[in-house]
SEZA-633450 format. One line per field, with one value per residue (C-alpha): x, y, z; residue in one letter. Coordinates in Angstrom, 3 decimals. Each point is the difference from the previous one (the first is absolute). Layout:
<nodes>
c1 <- (X;...)
c2 <- (Y;...)
c3 <- (Z;...)
res <- (A;...)
</nodes>
This chain:
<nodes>
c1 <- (5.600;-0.847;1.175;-2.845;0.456;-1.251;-2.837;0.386;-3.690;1.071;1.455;-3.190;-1.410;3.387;0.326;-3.422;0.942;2.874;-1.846;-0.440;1.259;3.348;1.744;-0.751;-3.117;-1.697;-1.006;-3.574;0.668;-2.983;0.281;-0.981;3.591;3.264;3.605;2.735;3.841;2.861;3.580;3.172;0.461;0.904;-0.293;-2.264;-2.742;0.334;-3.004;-0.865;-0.322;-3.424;-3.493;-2.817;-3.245;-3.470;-0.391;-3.180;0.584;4.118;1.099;3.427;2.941;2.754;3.679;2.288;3.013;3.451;2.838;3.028;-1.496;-2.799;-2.946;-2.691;-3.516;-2.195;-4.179;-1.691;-3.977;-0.939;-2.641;-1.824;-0.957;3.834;0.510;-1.605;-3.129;-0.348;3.520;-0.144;2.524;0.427;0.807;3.290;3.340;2.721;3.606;2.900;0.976;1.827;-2.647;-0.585;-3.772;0.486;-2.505;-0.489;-2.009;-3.694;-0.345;0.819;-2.588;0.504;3.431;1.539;3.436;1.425;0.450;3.690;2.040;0.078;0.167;-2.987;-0.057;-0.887;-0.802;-1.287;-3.760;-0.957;-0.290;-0.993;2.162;-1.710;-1.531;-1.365;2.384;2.833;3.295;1.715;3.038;-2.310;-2.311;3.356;1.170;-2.852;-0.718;4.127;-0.960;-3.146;1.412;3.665;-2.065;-2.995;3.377;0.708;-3.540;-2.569;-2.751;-0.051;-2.084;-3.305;0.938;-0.687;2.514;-0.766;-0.345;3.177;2.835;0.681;3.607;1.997;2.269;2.463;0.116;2.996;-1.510;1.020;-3.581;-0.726;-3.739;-2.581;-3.013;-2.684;-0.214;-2.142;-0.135;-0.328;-1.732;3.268;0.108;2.933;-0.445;1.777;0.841;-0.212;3.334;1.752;3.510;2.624;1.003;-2.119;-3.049;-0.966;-2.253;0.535;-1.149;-0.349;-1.253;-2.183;0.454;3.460;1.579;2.900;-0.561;0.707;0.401;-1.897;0.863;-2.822;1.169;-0.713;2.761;2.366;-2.853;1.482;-2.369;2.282;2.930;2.994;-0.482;-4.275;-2.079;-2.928;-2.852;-1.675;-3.407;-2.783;-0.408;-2.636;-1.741;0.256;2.894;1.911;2.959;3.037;3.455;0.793;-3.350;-3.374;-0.288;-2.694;-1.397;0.180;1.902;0.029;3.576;0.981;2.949;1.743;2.440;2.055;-2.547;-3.181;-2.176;-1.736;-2.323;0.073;-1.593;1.146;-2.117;1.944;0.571;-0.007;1.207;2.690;0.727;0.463;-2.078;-0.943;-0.853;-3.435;-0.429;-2.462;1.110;-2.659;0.719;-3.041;0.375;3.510;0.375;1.570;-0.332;-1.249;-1.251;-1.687;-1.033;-3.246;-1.769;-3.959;-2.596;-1.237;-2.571;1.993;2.537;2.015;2.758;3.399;-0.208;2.085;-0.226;1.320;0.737;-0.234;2.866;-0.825;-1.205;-3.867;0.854;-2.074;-0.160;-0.344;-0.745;1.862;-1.424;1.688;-3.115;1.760;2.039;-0.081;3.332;-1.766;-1.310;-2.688;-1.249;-2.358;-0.980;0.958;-0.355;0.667;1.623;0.629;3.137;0.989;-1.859;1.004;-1.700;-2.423;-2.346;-2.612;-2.734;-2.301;-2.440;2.502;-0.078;3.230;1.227;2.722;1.618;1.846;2.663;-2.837;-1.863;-2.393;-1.492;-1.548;-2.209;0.340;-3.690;-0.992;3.528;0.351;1.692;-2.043;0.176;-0.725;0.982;2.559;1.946;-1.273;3.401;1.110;-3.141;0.796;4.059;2.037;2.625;-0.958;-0.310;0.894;0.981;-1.134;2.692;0.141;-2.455;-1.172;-1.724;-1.838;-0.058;-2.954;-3.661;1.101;-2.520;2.574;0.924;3.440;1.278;1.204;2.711;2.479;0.664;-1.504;-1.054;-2.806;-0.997;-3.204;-1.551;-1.486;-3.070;-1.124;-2.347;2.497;-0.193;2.387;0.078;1.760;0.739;-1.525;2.326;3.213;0.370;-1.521;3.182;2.266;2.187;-1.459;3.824;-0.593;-3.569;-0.820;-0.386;3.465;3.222;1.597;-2.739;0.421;0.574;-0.956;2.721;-0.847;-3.415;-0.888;-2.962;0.220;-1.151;-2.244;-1.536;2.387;1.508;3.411;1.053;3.554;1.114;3.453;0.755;0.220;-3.386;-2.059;-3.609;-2.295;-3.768;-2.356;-2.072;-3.121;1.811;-0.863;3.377;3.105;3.453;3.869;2.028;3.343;3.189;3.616;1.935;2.509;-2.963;0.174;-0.520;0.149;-3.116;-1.999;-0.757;-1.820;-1.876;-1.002;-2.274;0.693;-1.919;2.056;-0.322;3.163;0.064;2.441;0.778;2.110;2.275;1.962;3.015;-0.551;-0.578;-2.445;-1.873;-1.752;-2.981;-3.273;-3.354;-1.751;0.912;-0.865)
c2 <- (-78.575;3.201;-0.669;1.990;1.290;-1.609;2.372;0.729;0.705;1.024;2.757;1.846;1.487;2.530;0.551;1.325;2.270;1.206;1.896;3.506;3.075;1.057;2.987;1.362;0.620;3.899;2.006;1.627;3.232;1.314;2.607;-0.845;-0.734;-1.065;0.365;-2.110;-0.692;-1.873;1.787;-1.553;0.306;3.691;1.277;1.947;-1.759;0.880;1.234;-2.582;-2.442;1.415;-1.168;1.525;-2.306;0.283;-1.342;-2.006;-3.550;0.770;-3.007;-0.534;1.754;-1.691;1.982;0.307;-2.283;2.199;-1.500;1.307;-0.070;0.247;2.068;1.915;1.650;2.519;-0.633;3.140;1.003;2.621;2.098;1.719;3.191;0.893;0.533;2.085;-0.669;-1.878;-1.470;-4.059;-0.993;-3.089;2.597;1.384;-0.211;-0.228;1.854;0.365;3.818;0.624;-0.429;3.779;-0.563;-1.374;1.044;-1.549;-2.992;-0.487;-0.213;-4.312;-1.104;-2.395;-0.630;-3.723;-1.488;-3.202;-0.980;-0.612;0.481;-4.001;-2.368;0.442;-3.595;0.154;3.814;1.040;0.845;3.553;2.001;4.340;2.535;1.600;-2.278;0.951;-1.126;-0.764;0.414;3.323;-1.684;-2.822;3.164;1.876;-3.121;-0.466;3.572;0.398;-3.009;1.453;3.205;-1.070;-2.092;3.084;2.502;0.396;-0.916;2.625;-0.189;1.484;3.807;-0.660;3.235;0.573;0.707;3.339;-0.176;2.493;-0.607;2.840;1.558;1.146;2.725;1.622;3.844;1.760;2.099;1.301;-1.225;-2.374;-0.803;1.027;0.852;2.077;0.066;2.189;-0.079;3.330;1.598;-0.685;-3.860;0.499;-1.916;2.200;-1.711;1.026;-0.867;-0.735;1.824;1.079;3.398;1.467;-0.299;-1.595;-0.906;-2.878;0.069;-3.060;0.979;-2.006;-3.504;0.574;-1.165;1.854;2.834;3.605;2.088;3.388;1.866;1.763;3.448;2.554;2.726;0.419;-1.597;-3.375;-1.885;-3.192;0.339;-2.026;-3.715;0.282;-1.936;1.536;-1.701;0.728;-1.285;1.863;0.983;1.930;-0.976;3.395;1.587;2.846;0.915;0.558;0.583;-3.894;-0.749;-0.923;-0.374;-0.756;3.505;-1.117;-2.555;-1.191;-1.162;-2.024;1.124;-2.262;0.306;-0.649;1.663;-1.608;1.148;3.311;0.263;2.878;0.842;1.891;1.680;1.034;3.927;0.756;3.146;-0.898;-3.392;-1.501;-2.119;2.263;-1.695;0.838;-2.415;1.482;0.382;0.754;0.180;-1.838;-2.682;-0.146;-3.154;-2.841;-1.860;1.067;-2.534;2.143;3.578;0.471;3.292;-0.383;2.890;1.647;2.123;3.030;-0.833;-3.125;-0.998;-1.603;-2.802;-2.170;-3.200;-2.164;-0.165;2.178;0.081;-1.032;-2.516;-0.031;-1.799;2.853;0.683;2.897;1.940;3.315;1.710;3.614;2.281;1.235;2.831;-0.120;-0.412;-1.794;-3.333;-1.158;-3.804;-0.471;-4.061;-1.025;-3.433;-1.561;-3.417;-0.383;-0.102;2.011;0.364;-2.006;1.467;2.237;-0.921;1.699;-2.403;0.376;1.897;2.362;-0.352;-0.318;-3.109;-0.364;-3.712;-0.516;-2.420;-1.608;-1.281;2.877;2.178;3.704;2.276;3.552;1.649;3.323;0.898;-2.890;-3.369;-2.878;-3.814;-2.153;-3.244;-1.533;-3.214;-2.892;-1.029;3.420;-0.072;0.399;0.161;2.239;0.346;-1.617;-3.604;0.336;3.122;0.654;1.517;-0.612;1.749;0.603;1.757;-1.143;2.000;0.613;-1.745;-2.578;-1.210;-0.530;3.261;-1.029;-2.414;-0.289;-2.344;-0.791;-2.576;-3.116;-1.295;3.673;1.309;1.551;2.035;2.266;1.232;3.425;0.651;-0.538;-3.388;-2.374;-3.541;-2.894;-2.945;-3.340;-1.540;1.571;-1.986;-2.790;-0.080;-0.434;-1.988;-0.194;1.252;3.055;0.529;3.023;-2.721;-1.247;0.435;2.220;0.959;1.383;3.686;1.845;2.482;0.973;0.572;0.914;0.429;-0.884;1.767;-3.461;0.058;-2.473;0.400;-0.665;-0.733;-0.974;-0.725;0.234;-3.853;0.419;-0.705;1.124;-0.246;0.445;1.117;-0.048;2.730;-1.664;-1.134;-3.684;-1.268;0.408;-1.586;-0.023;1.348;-1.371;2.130;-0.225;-2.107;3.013;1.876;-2.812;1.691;3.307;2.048;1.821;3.805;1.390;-1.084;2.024;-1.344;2.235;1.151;-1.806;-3.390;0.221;-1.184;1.015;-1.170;1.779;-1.308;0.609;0.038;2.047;-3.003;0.640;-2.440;0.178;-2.035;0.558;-0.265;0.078;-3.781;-1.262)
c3 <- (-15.010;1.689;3.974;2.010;3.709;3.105;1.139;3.816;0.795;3.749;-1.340;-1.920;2.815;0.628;-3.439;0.070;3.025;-1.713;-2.782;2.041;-1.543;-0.808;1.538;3.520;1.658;-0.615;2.641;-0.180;-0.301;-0.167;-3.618;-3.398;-1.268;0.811;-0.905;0.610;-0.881;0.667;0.599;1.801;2.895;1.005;-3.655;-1.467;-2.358;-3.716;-1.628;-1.868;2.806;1.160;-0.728;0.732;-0.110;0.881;3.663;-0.188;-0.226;0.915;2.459;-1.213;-0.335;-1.801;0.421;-3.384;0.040;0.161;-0.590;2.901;3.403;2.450;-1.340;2.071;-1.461;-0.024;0.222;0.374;-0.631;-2.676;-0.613;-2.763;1.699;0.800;-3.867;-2.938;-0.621;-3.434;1.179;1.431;2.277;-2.737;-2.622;2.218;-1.611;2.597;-0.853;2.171;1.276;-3.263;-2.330;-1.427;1.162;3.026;3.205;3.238;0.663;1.047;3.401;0.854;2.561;3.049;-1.404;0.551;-0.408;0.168;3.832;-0.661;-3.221;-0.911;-3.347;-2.925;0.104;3.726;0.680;3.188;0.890;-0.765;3.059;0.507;-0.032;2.755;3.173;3.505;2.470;-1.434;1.031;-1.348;-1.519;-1.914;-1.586;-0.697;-2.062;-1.683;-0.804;-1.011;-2.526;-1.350;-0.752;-1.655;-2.563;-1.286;0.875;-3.896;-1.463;-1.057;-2.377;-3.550;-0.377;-1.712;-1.867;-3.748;-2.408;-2.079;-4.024;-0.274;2.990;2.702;-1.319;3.448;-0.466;2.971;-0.742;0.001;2.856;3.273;1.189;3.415;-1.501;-2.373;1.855;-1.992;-4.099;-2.619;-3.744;-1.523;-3.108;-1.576;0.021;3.269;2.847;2.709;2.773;3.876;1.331;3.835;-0.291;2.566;0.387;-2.686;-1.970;-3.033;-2.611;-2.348;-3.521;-2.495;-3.930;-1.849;-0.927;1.868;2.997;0.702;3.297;-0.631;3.329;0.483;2.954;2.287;-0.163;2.548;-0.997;3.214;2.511;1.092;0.381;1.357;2.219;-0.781;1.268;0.121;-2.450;-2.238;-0.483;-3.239;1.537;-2.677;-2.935;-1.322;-3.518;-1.384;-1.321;-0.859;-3.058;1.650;-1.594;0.338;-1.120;1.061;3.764;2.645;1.316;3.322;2.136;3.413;2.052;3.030;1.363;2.500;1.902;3.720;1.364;-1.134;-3.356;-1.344;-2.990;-2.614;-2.259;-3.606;-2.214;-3.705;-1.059;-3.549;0.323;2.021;-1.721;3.689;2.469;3.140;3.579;0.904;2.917;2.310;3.196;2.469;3.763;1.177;-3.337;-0.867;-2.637;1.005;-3.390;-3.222;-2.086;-3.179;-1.611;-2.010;-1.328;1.507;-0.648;3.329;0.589;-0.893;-2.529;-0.989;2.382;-0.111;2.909;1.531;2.623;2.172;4.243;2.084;2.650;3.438;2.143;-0.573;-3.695;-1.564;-4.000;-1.899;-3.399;-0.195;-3.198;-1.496;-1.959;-2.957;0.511;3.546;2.260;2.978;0.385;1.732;1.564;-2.174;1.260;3.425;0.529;4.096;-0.147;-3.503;-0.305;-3.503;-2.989;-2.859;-2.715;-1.549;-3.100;-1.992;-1.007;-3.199;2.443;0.734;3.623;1.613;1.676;2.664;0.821;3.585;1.269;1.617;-2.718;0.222;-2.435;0.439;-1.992;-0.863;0.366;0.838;1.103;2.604;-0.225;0.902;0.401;-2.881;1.114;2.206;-0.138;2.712;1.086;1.657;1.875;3.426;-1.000;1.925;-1.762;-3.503;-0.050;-3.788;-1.972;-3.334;-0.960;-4.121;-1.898;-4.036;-1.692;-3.489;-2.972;-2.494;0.613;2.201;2.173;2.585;1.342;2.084;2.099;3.164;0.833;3.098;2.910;1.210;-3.924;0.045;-3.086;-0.749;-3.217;0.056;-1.808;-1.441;2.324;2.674;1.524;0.777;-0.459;0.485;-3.149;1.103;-2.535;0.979;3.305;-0.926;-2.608;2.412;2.231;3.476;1.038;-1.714;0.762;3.029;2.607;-0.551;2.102;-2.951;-2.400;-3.176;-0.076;-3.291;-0.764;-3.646;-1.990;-3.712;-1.457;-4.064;-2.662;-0.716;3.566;1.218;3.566;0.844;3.212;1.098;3.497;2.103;-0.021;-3.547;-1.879;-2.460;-0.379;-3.032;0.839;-3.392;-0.628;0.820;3.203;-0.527;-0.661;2.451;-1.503;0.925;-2.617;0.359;0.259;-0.989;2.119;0.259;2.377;2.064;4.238;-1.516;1.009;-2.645;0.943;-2.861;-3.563;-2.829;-2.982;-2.801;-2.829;-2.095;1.232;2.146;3.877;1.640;3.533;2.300;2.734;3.054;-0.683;-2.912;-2.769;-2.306;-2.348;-3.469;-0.835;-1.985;1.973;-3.774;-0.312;3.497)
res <- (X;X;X;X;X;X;X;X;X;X;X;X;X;X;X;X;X;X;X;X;X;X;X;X;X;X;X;X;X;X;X;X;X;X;X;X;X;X;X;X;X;X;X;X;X;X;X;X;X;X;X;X;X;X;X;X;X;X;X;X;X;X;X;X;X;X;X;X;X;X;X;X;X;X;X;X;X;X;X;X;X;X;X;X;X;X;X;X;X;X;X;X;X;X;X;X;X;X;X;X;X;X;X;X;X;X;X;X;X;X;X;X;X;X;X;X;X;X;X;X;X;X;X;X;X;X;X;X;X;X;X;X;X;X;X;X;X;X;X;X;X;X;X;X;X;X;X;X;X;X;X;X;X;X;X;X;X;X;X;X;X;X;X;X;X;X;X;X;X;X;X;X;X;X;X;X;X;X;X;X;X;X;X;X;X;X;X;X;X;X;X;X;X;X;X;X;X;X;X;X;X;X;X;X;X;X;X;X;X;X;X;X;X;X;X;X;X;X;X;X;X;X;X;X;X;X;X;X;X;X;X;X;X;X;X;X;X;X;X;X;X;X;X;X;X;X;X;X;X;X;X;X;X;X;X;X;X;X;X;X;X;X;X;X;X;X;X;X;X;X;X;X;X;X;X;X;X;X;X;X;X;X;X;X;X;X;X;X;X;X;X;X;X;X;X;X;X;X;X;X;X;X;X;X;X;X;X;X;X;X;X;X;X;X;X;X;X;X;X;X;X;X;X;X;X;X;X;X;X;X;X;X;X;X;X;X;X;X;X;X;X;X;X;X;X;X;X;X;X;X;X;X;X;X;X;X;X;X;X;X;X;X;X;X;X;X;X;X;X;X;X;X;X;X;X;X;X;X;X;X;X;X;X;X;X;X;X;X;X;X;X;X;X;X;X;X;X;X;X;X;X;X;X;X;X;X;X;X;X;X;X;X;X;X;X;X;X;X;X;X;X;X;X;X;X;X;X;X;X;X;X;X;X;X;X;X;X;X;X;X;X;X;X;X;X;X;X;X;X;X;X;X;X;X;X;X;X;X;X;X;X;X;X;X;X;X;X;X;X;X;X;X;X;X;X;X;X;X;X;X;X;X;X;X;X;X;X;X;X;X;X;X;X;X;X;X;X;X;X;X;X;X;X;X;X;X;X;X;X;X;X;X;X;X;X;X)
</nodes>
């Protein structure tokens, strides 16, 4: 005989109030998702502890069980348009510091903790971080709290792996950085190097890694005093046999020193098997930087020029172009407020184009330099509210004639008729803490342009960007964990397929852009 319990019908109506929701009641927080976790008390939470879930229809909040003491929480908001687009905060993989892909987290919005560090059987309400008028020693606890448990956590790099890994290599080389690269007719990449007390190029043979030194030699000019650092800032594209093989014809250096920095710039002899300084040196336009050299056709002759700053106060730029055969120079493009020239390219209609740290761009007609285009964010700047300091060149047909690159997250292409323009996508691929309106924004520091029409863009943080050809597509291409907080200074996308990335300190990496 089955013995059957007494039912206790004064009872039904609290069991029937005791069927609310487990867990602990959710603040509105007023984004479209949330993230929460459960740490104890005065540890940080591990990665795996947080959720992220979609905030409509979230009431309840039920803390993880841990075993060994009191626990506390963390309830924060999320939203979408802090990360990548294409990215969902649900998608988010959360890593601790060490992870070799770690990055910072999203910004947490209208953060909450547990009022007091208590059991998860009976945890405390959840309360802000942040209130209006509370005591300063109840918002220092509650802050202290919040940030000892997201201390260690970070969120995994959206970044893709490439088809063929990045090799690092350390070069046996006196070198502080690698800032400017060319590959020659040869198949040599020769690289621009920063070195103390002399000056250096650095030269890496096909399908090779090892770095060969070349020195920069001027006969029994010194060019760099014992203890100052040269600069190899430019190369040009065309070269020149020399007895320790090809070389660029012409070079530009940044020599620094206790006294501040000079630019020079070097032009190659044949006949003398030497580099020679030919740095103009005008009284009323003495360089204060030299960024570049090109050859341009004036109206009576070709020219050797060169570019940069112009020293003084007024921030002034300048071309100084040599005729052939002639010892003088001349200011051939003055340019108020711009800073230094960056760059000069020839187009497919022949007409010269000049680039400026401003984000500007100038034309060369009928002997006078005139504006082209000019970047919206320096408008009204004094000095620059971002510098476009990186700039590239493309090679062949491209439709893309060069970009330029530099701080707060700027780059623009530029066209071959001249004008400049911003990617849509670029931005939009982005975290909003590296994005221009940002505390720190990115700042580009390296640009390529690939044989393919790709663009790659690194940054000093580090990253790498890919840009298709068509521009449509923006992706992060992951990089050794070995790179990790070591800021990219130059790229080069060889003929070959190589892609080399150059770093400061001098670490240099091998990669192939023909599989990305």
């Amino acid at each position: 005989m089955v013995q059957r319990r007494p039912v206790l019908w004064f009872l039904l109506p609290l069991m029937a109030c005791s069927s609310d929701p487990l867990g602990i009641e959710a603040p509105g927080l007023g984004t479209d998702y949330v993230v929460y976790g459960t740490a104890l008390a005065g540890r940080s939470l591990e990665p795996g502890s947080l959720v992220v879930a979609n905030a409509a229809g979230f009431s309840n909040v039920e803390p993880d069980s841990i075993g060994g003491g009191k626990i506390d929480m963390v309830y924060a908001g999320l939203s979408a348009a802090d990360l990548p687009v294409g990215l969902l905060p649900e998608q988010l993989v959360f890593v601790s510091d060490r992870d070799e892909k770690a990055r910072p987290l999203p910004p947490l919005l209208s953060a909450h903790v547990l009022e007091e560090p208590s059991d998860s059987a009976n945890p405390a309400p959840l309360v802000p971080v942040e209130v209006t008028g509370a005591s300063r020693d109840l918002l220092a606890d509650r802050l202290g709290r919040f940030e000892a448990m997201i201390n260690d956590v970070r969120i995994q790099n959206p970044c893709r792996d490439p088809a063929t890994p990045f090799e690092v290599t350390t070069p046996r080389i006196p070198a502080d950085a690698i800032y400017t690269m060319q590959t020659l007719s040869t198949g040599q990449v020769l690289l621009g190097l920063s070195v103390t007390s002399t000056a250096v190029f650095g030269v890496v043979e096909p399908s090779r890694t090892e770095v060969a030194l070349v020195p920069v030699d001027t006969g029994t000019v010194a060019l760099v005093e014992r203890g100052e650092t040269a600069i190899v800032r430019f190369l040009t594209d065309t070269e020149v046999d020399s007895p320790l093989g090809r070389v660029p014809d012409g070079l530009t250096l940044e020599i620094v020193g206790g006294f501040g920095s000079v630019g020079l710039a070097l032009r190659y002899q044949a006949d003398r098997q030497r580099y020679r300084d030919i740095t103009p040196r005008l009284p009323n336009a003495f360089p204060r930087s030299l960024f570049g050299i090109a050859e341009l056709d004036l109206s009576d002759g070709p020219a050797w020029c060169v570019h940069g700053g112009v020293q003084g106060a007024d921030r002034r730029a300048a071309i100084w172009c040599q005729r052939n055969g002639a010892q003088s120079w001349i200011v051939a493009g003055d340019f108020p407020r711009s800073f230094g020239i960056t760059r000069i390219a020839i187009p497919r209609s022949g007409v010269p184009l000049a680039f400026d740290l401003a984000g500007g761009t100038y034309q060369l007609e009928n002997e006078r330099w005139s504006p082209r285009s000019t970047s919206a964010i320096n408008s009204g700047c004094d000095p620059l509210c971002a510098s476009f300091s990186t700039t590239t060149l493309a090679g062949g047909n491209n439709e893309v004639l060069g970009v330029l690159a530099g701080s707060k997250a700027q780059l623009l292409t530029v066209a071959q008729n001249g004008e400049a323009q911003p990617i849509p996508g670029l931005t939009a691929a982005l975290f909003s803490d590296e994005r221009p309106d940002a505390l720190a924004p990115l700042r580009y520091s390296a640009a390529e342009i690939a044989p393919d029409g790709a663009i790659y863009v690194a940054t000093t943080r580090p990253d790498l960007f890919r840009i298709s050809g068509d521009r449509a597509k923006v992706e992060r291409i992951c990089l050794p964990k070995e790179l990790r907080d070591t800021p990219i200074a130059s790229i080069e996308a060889s003929p070959d397929g190589r892609l080399l990335l150059g770093f400061a300190p001098a670490l240099l990496t091998f990669g192939r852009w023909d599989d990305l």
